[in-house]
C-alpha positions, 0 to 999 in steps of 0.5 A: 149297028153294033154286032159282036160275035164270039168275044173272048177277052183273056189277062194274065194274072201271074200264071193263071188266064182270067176269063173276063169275056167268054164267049159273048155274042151281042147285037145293038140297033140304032137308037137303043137303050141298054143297061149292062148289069151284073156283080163285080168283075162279072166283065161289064166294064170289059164289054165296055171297053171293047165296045168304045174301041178302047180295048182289043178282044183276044178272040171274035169279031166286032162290027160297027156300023158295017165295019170290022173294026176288030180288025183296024189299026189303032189309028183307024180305031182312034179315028172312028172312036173321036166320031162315032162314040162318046164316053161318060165315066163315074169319075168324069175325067175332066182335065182339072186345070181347063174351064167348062168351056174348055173341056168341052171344046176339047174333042173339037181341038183335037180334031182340027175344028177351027176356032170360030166353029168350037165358040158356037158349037161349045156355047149351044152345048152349054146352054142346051146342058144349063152350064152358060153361067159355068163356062169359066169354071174349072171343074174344082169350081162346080158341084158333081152333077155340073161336072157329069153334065160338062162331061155328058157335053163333052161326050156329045159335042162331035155328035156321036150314034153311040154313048157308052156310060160306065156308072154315070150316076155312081158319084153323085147324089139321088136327085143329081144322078135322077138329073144325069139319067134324064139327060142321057135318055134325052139324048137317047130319044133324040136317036143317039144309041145308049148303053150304060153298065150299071150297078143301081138296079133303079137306073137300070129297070130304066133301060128298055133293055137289060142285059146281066152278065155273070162271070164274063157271059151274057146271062139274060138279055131281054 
């Protein structure tokens, strides 16, 4: 599904290259569950963006789901990003002034959904996520792990293979982040492919894979 090969992602900081991808090379299968791990600026958050379409390698090649996607527009790109992947960050980046409902229903607007069909598919997200009686909240109204919980339906709501996760417990408190985790390994079960950046080494032993990366390469893999 995922197959990258020789990735280099290179920023210019003043005179001097940075580094913060060299040479990575990485395969993910239907339905896997992968930690990405490693210290700060070890290039995580890069892999992750490269892998989420949201950045471009400066060298290598990406392929998902057969496609050079390396090599699209950023309009092709985009177009793929809306249905093959969902995203959950550490800070949720819920719009602040829409409802639960709203944020949700959000992918589905922007993809042309009618009405009729955002109402039912947003209404079983909430009640499948145990946000019906939040519906009308905006995020401000509701605790961290009720707004990770929006963002994770909101992520799932275009049915996405691929779930890429950067820190989705690092905001929350123990029993929410235990909470967010199960959720994303449900939907991980349910056939979705998950992979998550991660600095807690709990949630991580989670993961049937782990991968820890240090200074922009792939140290292990097991």
């Amino acid at each position: 599904m995922i197959h990258l090969q020789h990735i280099e992602r290179i920023f210019l900081v003043g005179d001097e290259e940075v580094h913060a991808l060299s040479d990575v090379s990485m395969t993910a299968s239907d339905g896997e569950y992968i930690a990405i791990m490693g210290p700060s600026g070890s290039g995580k958050s890069s892999l992750l963006n490269i892998i989420g379409l949201l950045d471009r390698p400066d060298n290598g090649s990406y392929e998902l789901d057969g496609i050079k996607v390396s090599e699209l527009d950023e309009q092709q790109q985009a177009e793929i990003r809306r249905h093959k992947i969902g995203f959950v960050f550490q800070f949720f980046h819920l719009v602040p002034r829409l409802t639960a409902f709203d944020n949700i229903a959000l992918p589905l607007m922007l993809s042309g959904i009618k009405q009729e069909e955002r109402q039912v598919r947003v209404t079983a997200a909430l009640a499948a996520f145990g946000l019906s009686n939040r519906a009308g909240h905006r995020p401000d109204q509701l605790s961290g792990g009720q707004r990770q919980r929006v963002a994770i339906a909101r992520a799932t709501i275009m049915q996405p293979s691929v779930i890429l996760a950067d820190e989705p417990t690092g905001n929350l408190d123990r029993s929410s982040g235990i909470e967010v985790a199960e959720i994303l390994e449900e939907l991980n079960r349910q056939g979705i492919t998950l992979i998550m950046v991660t600095h807690d080494p709990d949630l991580g032993r989670r993961a049937r894979r782990q991968i820890l990366m240090v200074d922009g390469r792939i140290e292990h893999d097991k």
